[in-house]
N, C-alpha and C positions, 0 to 999 in steps of 0.2 A: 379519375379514380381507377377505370377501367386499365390504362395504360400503367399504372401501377404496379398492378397485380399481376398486368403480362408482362413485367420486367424480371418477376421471379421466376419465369421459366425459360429465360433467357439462358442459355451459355457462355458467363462473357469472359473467363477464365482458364487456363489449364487448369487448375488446382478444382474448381468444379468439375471441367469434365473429366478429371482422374474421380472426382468420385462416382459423379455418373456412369464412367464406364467400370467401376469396383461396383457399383449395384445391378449393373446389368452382368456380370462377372460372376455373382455370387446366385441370381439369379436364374442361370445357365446353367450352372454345376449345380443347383438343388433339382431341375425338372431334368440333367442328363443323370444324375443320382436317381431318380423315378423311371428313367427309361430303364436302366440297369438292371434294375428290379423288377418289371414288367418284362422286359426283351433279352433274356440274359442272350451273353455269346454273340456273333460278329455286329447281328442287329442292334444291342443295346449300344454296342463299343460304338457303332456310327454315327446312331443317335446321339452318342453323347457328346463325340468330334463336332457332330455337326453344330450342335448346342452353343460349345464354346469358340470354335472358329467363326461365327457369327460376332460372339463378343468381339471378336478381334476383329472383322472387315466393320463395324460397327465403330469402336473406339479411333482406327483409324482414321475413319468418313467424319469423327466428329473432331480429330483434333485436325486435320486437313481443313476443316471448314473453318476452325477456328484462326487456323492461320491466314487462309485467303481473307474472310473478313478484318483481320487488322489489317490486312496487307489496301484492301481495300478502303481502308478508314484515313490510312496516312496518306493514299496518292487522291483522298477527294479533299485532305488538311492543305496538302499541296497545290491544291487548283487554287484556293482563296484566292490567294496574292494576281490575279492575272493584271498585267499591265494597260495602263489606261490608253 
């Protein structure tokens, strides 16, 4: 049951992780919109870079990861057959 429930936080998709990285996206740019308004001028504008260039080393780290994992799914489908 347990293994279940940990399939749902699983990423096993692009199409999931575009949306996980659109919620961390939308995310980013509501607290760099609060820095704005807290830090106005060069400090908020940094905060706010810094905010969403995270979404990006973040989105890429997970669709990278997405790809090494199939990449690693087909070359252990490929071991099966080893010869007798």
């Amino acid at each position: 049951m347990l293994r279940k429930i940990a399939r749902l936080f699983v990423i096993k998709t692009h199409w999931e992780a575009y949306l996980i990285i659109y919620a961390l996206a939308l995310g980013a740019t509501t607290r760099g919109a609060h820095y704005l308004e807290i830090y106005p001028g060069y400090g908020g504008d940094l905060l706010f870079l810094a905010c969403t260039g995270a979404v990006f080393m973040a989105g890429a780290k997970i669709l990278d990861c997405l790809k090494h994992e199939r990449a690693a799914a087909e070359r252990a489908d490929g071991q099966t057959d080893l010869p007798a």
